[in-house]
N, CA, C and O atoms as CSV, one atom per row, in Angstrom:
chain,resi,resn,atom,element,x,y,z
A,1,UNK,N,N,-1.630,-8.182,25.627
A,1,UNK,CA,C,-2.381,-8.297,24.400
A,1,UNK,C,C,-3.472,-9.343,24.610
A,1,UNK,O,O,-3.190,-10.445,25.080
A,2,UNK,N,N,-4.766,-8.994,24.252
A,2,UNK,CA,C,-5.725,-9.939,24.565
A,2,UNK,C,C,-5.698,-10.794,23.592
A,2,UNK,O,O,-4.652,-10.817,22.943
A,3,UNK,N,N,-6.951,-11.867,23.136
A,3,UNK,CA,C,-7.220,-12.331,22.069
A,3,UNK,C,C,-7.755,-11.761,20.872
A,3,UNK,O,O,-7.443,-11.973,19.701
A,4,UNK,N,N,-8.861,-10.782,21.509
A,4,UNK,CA,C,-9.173,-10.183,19.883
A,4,UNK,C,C,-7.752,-9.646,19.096
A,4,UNK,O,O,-7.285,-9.976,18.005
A,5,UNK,N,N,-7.264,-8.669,20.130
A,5,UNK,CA,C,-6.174,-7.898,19.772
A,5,UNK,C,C,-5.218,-8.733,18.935
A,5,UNK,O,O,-4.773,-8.187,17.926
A,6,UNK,N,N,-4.706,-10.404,19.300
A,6,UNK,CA,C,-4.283,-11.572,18.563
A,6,UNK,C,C,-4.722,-11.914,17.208
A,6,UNK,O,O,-3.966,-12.107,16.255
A,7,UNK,N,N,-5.843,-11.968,17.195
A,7,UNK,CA,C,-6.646,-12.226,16.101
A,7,UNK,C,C,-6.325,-11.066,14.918
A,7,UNK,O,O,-5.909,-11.233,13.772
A,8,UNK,N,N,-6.689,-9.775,15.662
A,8,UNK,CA,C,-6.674,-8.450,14.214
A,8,UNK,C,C,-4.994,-8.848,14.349
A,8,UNK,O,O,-4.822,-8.571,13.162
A,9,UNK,N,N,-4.002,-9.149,14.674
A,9,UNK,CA,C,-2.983,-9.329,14.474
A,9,UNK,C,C,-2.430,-10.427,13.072
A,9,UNK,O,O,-1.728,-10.279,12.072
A,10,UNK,N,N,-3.219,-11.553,13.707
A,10,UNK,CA,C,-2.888,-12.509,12.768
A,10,UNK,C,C,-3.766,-12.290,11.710
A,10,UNK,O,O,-3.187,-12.727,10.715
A,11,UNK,N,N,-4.903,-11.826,11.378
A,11,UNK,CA,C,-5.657,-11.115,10.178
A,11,UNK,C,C,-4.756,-10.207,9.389
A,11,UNK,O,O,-4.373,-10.411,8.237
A,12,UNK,N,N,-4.452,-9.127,10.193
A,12,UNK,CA,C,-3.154,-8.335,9.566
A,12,UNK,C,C,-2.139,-9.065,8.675
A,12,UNK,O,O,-1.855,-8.977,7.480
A,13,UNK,N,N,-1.655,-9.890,9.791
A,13,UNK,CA,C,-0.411,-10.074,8.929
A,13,UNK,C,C,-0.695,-10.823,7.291
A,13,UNK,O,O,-0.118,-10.730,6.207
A,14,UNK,N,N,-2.126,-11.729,7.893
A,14,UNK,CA,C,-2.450,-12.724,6.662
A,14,UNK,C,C,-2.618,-11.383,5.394
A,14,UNK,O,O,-1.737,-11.294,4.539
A,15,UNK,N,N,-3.401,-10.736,5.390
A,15,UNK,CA,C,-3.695,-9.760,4.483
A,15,UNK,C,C,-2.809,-8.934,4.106
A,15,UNK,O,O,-2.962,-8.325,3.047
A,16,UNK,N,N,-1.851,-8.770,4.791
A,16,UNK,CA,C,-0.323,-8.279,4.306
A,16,UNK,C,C,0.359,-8.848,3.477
A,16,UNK,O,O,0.853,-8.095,2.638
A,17,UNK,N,N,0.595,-9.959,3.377
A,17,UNK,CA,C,1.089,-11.049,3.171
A,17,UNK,C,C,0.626,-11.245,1.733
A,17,UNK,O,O,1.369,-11.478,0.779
A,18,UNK,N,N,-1.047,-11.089,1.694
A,18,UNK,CA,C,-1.452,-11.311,0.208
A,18,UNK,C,C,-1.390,-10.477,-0.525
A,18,UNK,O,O,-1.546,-10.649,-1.734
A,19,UNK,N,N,-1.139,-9.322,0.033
A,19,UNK,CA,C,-1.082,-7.427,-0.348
A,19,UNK,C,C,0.629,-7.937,-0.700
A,19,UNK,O,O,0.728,-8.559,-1.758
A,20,UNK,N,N,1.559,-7.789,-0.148
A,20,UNK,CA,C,2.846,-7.596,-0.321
A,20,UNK,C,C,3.939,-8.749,-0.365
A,20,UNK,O,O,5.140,-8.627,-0.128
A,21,UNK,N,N,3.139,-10.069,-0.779
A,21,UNK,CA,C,4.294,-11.018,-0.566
A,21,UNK,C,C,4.285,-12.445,0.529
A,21,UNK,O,O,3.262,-12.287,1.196
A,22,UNK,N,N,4.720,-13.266,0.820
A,22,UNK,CA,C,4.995,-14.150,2.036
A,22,UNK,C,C,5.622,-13.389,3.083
A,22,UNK,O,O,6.509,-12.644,2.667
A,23,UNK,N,N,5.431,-13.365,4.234
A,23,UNK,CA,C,6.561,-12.986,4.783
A,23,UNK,C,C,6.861,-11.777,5.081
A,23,UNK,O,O,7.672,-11.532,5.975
A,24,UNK,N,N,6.155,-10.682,4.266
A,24,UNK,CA,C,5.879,-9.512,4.543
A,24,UNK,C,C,5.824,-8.852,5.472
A,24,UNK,O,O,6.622,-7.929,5.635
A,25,UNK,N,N,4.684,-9.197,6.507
A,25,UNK,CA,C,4.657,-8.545,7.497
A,25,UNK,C,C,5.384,-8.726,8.834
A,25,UNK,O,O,5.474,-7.907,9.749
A,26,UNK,N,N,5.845,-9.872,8.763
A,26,UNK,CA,C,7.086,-9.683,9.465
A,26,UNK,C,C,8.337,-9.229,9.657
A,26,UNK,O,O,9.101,-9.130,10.616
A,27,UNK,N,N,8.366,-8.881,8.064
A,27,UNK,CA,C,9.654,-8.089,7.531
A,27,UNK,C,C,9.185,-7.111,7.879
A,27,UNK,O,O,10.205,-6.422,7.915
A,28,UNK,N,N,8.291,-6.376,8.226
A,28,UNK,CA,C,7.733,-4.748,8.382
A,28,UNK,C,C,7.970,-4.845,9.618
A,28,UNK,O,O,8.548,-3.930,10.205
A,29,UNK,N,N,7.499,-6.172,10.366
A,29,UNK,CA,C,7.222,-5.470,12.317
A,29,UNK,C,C,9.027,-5.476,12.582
A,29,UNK,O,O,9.580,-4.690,13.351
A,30,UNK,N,N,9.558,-6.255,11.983
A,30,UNK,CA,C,11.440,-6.120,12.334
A,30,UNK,C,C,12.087,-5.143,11.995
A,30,UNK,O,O,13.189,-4.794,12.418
A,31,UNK,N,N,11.328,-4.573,11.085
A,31,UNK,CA,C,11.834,-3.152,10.374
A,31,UNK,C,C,11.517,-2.129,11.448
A,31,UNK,O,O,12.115,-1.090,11.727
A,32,UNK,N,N,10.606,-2.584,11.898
A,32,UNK,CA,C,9.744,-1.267,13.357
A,32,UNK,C,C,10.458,-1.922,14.690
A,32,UNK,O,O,10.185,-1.408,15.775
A,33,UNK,N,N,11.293,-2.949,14.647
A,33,UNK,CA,C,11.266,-2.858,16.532
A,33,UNK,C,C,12.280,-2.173,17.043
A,33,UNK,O,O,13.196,-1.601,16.452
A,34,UNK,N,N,12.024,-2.281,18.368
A,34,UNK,CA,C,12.729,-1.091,19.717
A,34,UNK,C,C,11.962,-0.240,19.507
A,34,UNK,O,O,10.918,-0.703,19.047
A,35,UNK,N,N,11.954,0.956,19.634
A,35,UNK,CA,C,11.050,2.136,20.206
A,35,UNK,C,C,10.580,2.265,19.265
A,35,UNK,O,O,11.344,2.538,18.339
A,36,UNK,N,N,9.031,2.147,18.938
A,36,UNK,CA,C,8.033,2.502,18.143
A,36,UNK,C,C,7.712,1.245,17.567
A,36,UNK,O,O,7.138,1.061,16.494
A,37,UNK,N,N,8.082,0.491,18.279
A,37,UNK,CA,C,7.796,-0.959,17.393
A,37,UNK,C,C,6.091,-1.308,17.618
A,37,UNK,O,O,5.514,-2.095,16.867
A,38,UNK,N,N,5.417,-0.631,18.713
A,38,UNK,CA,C,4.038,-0.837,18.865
A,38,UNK,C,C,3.320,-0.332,17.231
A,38,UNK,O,O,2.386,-0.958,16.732
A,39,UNK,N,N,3.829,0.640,16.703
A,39,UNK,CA,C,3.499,1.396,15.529
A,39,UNK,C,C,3.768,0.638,14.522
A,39,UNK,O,O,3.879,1.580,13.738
A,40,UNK,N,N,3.991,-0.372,13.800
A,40,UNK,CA,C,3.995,-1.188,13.366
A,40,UNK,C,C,2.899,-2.498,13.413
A,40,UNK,O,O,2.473,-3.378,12.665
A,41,UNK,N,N,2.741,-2.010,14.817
A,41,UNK,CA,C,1.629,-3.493,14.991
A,41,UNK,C,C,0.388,-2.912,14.833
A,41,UNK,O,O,-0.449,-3.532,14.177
A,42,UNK,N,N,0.113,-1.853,15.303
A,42,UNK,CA,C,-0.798,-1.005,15.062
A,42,UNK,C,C,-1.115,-1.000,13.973
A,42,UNK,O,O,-2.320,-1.041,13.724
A,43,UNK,N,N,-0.047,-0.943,12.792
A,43,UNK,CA,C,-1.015,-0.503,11.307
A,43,UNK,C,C,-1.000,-1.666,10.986
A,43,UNK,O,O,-2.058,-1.944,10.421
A,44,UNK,N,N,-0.361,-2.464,11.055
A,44,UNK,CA,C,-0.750,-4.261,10.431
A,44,UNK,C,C,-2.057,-4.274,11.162
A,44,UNK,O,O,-3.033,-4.246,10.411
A,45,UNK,N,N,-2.271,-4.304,12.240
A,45,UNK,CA,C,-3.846,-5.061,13.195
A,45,UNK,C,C,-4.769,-3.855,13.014
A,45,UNK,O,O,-5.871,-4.103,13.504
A,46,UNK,N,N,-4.688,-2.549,12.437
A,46,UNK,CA,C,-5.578,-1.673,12.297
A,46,UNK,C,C,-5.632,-1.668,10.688
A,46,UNK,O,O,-6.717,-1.718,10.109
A,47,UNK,N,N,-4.681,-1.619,10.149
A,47,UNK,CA,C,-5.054,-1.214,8.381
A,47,UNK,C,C,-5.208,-2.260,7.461
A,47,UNK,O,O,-5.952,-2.250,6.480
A,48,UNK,N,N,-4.311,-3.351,7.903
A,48,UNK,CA,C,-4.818,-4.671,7.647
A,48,UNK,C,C,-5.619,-6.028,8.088
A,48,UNK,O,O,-6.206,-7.038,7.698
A,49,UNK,N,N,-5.184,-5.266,9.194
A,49,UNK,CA,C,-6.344,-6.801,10.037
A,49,UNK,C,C,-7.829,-5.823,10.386
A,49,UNK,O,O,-8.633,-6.391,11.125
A,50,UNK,N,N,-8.076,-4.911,10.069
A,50,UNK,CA,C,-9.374,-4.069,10.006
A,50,UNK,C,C,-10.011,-3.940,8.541
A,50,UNK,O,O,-10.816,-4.695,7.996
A,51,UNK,N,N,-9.440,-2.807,8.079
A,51,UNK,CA,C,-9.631,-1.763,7.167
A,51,UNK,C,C,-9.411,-3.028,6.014
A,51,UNK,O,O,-10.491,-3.619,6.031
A,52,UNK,N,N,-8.805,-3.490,5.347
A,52,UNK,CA,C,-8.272,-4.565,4.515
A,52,UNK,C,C,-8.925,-5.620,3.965
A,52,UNK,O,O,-8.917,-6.222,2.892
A,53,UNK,N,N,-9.709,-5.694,5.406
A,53,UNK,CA,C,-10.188,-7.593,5.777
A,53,UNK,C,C,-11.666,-7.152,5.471
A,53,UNK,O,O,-12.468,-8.064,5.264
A,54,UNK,N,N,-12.090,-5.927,5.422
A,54,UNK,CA,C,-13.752,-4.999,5.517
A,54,UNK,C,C,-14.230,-5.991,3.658
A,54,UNK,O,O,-13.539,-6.232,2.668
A,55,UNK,N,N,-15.735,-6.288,4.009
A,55,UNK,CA,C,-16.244,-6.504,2.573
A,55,UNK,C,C,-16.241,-5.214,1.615
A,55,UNK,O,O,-16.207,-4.040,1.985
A,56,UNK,N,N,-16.272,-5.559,0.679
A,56,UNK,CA,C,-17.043,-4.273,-0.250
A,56,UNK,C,C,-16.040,-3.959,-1.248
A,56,UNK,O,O,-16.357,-3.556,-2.368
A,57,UNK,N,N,-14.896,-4.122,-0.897
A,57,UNK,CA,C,-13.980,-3.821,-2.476
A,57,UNK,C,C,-12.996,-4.810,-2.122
A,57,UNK,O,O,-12.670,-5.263,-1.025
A,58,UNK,N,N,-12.546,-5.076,-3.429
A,58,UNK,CA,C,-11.372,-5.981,-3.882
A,58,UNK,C,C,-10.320,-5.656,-3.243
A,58,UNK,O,O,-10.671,-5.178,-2.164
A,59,UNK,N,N,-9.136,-5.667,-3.355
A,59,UNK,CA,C,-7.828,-5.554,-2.936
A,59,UNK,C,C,-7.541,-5.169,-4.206
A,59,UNK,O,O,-6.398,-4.751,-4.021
A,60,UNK,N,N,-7.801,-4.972,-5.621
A,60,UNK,CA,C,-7.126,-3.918,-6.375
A,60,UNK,C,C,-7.771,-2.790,-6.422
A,60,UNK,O,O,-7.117,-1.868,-6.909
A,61,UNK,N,N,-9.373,-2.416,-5.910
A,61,UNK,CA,C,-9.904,-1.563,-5.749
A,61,UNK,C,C,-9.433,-0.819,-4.475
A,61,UNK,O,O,-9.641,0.384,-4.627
A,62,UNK,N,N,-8.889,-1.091,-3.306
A,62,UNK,CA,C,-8.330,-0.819,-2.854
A,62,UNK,C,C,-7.235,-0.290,-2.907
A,62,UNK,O,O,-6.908,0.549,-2.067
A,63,UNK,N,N,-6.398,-0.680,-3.944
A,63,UNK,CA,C,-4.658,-0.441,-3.918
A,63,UNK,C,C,-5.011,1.111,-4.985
A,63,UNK,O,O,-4.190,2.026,-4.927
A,64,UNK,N,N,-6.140,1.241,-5.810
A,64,UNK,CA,C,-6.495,2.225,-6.746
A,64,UNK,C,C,-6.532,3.465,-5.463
A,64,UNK,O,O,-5.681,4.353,-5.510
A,65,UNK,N,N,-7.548,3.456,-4.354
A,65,UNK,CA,C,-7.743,4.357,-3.644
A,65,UNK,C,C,-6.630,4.752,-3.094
A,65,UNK,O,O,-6.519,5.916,-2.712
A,66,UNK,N,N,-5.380,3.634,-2.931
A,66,UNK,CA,C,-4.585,4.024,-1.603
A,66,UNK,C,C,-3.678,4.843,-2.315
A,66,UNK,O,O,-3.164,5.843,-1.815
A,67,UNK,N,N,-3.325,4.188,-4.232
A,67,UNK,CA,C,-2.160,5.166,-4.816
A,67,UNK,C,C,-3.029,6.624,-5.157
A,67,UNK,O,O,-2.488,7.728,-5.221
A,68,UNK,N,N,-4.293,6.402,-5.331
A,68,UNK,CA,C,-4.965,7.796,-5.374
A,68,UNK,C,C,-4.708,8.853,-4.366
A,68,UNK,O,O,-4.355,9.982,-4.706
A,69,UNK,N,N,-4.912,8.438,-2.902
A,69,UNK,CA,C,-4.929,9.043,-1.684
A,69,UNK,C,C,-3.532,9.665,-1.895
A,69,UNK,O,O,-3.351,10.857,-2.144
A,70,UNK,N,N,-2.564,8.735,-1.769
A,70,UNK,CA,C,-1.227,9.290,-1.398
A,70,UNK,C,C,-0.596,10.275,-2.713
A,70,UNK,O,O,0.265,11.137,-2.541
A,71,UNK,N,N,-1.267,9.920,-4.131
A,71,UNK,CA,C,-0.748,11.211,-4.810
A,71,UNK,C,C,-1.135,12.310,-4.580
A,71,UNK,O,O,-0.413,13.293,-4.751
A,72,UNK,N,N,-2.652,12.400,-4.038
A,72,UNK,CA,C,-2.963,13.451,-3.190
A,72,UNK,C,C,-2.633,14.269,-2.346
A,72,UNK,O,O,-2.683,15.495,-2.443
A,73,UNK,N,N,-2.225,13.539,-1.337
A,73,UNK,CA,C,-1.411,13.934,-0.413
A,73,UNK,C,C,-0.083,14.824,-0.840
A,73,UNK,O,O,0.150,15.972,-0.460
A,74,UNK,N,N,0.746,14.003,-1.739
A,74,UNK,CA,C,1.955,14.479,-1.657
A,74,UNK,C,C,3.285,14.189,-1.138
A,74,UNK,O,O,3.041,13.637,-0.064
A,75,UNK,N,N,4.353,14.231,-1.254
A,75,UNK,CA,C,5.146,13.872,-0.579
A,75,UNK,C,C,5.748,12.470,0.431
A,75,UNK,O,O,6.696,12.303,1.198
A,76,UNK,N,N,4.468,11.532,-0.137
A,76,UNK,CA,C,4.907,10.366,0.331
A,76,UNK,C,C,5.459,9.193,-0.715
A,76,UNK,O,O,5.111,8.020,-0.579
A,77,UNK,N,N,6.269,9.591,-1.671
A,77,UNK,CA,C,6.843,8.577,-2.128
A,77,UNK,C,C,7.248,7.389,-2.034
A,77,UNK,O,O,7.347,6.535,-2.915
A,78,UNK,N,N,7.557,7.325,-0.612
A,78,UNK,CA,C,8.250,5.803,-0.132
A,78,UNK,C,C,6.666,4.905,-0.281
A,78,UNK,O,O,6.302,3.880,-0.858
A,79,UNK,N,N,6.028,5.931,0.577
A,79,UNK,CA,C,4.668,4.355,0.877
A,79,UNK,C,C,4.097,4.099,-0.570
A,79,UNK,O,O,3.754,2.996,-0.994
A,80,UNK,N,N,4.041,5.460,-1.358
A,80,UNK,CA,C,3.302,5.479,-2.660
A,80,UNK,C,C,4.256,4.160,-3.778
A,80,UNK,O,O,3.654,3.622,-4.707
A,81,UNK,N,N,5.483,3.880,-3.526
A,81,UNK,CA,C,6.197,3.245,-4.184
A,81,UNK,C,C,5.913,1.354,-3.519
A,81,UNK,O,O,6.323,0.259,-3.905
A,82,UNK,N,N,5.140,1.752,-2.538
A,82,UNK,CA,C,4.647,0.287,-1.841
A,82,UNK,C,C,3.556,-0.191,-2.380
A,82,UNK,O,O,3.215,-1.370,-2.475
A,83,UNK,N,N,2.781,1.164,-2.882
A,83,UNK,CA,C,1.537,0.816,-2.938
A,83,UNK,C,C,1.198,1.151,-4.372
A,83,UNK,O,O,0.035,1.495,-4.582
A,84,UNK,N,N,2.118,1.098,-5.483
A,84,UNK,CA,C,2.095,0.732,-6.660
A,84,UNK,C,C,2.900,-0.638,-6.682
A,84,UNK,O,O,2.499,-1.286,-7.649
A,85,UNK,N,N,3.709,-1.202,-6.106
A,85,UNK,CA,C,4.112,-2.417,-5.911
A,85,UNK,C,C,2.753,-3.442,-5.415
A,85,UNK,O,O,2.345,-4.486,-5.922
A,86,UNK,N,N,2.374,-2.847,-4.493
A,86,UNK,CA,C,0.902,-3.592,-3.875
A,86,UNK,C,C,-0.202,-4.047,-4.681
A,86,UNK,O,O,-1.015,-4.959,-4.532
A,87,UNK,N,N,0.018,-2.985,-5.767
A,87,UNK,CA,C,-1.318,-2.466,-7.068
A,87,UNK,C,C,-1.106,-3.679,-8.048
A,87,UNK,O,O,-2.018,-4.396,-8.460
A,88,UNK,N,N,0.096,-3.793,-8.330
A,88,UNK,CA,C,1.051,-5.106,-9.242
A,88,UNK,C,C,0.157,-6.068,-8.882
A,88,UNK,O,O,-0.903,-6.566,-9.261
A,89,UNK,N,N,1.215,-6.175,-7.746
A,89,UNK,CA,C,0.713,-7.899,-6.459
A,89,UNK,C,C,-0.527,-8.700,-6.548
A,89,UNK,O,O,-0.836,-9.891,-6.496
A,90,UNK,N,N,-1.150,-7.477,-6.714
A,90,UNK,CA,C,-3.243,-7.650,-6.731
A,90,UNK,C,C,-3.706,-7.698,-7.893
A,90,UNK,O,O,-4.736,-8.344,-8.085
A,91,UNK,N,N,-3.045,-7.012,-8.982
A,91,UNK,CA,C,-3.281,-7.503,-10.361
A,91,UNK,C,C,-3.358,-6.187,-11.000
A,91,UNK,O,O,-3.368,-6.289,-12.227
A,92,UNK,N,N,-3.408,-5.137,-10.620
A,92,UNK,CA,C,-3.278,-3.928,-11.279
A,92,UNK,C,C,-2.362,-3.644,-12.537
A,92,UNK,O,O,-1.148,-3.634,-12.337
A,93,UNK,N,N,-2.817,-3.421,-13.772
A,93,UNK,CA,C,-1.846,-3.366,-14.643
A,93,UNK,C,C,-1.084,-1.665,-14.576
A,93,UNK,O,O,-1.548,-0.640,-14.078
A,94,UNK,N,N,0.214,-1.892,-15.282
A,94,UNK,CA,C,1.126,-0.485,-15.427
A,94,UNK,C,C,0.213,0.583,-15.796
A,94,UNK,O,O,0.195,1.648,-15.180
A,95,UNK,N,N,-0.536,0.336,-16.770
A,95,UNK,CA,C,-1.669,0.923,-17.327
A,95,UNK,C,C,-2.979,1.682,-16.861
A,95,UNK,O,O,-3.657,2.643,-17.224
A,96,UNK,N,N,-2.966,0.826,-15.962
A,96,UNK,CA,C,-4.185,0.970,-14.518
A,96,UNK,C,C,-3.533,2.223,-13.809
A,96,UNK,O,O,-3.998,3.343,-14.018
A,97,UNK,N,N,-2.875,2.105,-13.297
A,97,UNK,CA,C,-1.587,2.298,-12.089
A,97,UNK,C,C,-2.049,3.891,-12.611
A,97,UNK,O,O,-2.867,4.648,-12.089
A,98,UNK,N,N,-0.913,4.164,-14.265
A,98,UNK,CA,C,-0.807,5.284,-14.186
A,98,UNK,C,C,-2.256,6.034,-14.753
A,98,UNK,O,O,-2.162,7.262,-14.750
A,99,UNK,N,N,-3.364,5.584,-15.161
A,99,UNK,CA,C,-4.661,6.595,-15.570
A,99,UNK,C,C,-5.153,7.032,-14.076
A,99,UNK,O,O,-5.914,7.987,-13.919
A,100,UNK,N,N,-4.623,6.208,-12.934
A,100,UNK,CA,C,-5.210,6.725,-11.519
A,100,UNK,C,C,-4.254,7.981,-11.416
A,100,UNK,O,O,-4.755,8.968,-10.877
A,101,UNK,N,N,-3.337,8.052,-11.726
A,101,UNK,CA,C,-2.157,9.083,-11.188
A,101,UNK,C,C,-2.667,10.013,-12.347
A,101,UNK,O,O,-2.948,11.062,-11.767
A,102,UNK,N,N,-2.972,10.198,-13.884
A,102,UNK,CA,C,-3.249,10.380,-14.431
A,102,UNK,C,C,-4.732,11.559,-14.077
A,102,UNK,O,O,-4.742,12.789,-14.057
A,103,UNK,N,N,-5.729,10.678,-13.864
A,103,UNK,CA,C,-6.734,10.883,-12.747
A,103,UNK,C,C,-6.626,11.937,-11.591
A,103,UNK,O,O,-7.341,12.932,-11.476
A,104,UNK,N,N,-5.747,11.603,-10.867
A,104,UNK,CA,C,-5.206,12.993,-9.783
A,104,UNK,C,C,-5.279,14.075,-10.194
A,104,UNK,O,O,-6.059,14.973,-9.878
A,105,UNK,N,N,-4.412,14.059,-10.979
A,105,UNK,CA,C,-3.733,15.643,-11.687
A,105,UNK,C,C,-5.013,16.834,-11.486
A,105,UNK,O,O,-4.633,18.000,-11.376
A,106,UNK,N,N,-6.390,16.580,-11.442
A,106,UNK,CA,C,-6.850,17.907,-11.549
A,106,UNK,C,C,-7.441,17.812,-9.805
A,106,UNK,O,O,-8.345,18.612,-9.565
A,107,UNK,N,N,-7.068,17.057,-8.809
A,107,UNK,CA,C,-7.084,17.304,-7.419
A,107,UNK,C,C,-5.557,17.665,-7.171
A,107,UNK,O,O,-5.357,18.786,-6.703
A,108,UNK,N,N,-4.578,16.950,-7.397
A,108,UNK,CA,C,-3.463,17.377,-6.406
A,108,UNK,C,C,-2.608,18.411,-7.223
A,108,UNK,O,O,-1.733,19.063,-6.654
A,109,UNK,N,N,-2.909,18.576,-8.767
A,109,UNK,CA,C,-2.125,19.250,-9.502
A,109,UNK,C,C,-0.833,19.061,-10.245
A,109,UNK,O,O,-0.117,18.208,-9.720
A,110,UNK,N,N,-0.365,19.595,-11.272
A,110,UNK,CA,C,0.868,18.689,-11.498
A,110,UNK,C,C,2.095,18.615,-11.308
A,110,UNK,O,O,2.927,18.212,-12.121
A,111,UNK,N,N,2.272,18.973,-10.300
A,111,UNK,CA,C,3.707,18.790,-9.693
A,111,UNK,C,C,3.179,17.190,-8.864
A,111,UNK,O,O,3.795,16.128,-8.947
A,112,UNK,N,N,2.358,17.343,-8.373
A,112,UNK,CA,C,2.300,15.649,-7.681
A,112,UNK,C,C,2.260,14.618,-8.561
A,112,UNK,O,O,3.050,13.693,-8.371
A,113,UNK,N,N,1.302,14.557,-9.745
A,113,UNK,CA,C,1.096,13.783,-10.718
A,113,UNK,C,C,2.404,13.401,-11.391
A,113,UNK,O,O,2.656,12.272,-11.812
A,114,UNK,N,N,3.138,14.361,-11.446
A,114,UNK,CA,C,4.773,14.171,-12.269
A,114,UNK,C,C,5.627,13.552,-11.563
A,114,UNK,O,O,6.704,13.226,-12.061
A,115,UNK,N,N,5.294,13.248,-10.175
A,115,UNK,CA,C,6.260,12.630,-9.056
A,115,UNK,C,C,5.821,11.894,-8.899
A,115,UNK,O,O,6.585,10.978,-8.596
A,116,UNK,N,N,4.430,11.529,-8.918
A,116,UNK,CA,C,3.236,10.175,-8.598
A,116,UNK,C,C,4.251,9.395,-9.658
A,116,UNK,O,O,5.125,8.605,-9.303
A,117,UNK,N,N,3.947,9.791,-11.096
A,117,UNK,CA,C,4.393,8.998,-12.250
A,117,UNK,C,C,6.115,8.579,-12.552
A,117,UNK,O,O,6.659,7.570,-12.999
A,118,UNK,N,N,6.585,9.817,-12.092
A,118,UNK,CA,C,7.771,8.810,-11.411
A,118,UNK,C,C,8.504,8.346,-11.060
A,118,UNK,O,O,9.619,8.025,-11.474
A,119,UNK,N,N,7.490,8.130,-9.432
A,119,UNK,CA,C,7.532,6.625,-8.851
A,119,UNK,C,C,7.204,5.262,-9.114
A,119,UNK,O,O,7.786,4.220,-8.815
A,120,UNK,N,N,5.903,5.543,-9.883
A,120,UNK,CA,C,5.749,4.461,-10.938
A,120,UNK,C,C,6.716,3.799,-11.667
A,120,UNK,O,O,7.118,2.638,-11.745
A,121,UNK,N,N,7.122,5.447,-12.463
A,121,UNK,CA,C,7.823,4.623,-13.905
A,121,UNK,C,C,9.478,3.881,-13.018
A,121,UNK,O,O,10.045,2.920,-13.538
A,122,UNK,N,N,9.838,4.308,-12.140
A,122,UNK,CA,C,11.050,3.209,-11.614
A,122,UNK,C,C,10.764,1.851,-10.863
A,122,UNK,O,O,11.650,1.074,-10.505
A,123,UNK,N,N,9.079,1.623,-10.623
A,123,UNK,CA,C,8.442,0.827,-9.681
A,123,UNK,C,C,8.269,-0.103,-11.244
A,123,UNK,O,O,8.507,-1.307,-11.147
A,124,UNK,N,N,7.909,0.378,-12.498
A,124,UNK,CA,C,7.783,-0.149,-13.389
A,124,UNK,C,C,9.045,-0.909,-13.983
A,124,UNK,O,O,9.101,-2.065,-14.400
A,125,UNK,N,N,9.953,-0.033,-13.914
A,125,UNK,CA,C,11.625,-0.274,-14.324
A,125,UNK,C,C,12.580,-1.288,-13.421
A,125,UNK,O,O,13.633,-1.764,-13.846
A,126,UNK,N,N,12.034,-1.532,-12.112
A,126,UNK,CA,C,12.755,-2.061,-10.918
A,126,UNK,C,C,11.977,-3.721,-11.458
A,126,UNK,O,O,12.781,-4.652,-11.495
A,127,UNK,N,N,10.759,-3.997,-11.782
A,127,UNK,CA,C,9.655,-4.806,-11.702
A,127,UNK,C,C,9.877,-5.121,-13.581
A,127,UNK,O,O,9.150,-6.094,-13.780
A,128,UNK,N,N,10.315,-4.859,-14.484
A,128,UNK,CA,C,10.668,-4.987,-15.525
A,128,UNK,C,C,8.974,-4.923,-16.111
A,128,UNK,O,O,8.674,-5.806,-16.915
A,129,UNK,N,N,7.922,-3.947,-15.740
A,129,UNK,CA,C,6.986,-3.995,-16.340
A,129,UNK,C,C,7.276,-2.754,-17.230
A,129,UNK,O,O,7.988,-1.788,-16.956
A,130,UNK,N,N,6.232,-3.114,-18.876
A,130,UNK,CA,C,6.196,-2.291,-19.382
A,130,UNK,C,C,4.667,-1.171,-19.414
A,130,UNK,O,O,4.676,-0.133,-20.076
């Protein structure tokens, strides 16, 4: 590992960290080690120590695109349940959260939107937001 490669590392983790908590991203790379543990470092030093750290939008403007993207998508509940937790973290209100999922419905349709929402509403229920 060189130095830059060090650097988007420790960028990563810092921006993780403010995205998800203290401590965060180390709880993620331990969650990834032994085989595939490079994949872990990869998206901390690429999605956060890159993509994250980029000027131009906030970190709740961000967390809007990422729960947008993934209701899109579909089928990713787990990360989508990170990244309405993430949305919190950054200041996103319950309110916010769901007019984006809200929002979807005429791209992903509503079977996603009804699963987008919830993941929310137990991300809301786990987090005692109303």
């Amino acid at each position: 590992m060189d130095d830059s490669t060090e650097s988007r590392l420790d960028q990563g983790r810092a921006k993780y960290d403010e995205v998800y908590g203290d401590g965060a991203a180390d709880r993620l790379l331990q969650s990834l080690s032994g085989p595939g543990s490079d994949l872990g470092r990869y998206g901390v030093e690429f999605n956060f120590g890159e993509i994250y750290a980029r000027p131009g939008l906030d970190l709740k403007q961000r967390q809007i695109a990422s729960i947008a993207s993934l209701v899109n998508i579909g089928g990713c509940e787990p990360q989508l349940t990170g990244h309405i937790n993430a949305g919190l973290n950054v200041g996103l209100t319950a309110a916010e959260i769901v007019e984006v999922i809200i929002h979807c419905v005429q791209y992903a349709g509503f079977p996603r939107a009804i699963n987008a929402l919830n993941v929310a509403k137990q991300v809301f229920e786990r987090r005692g937001v109303a």
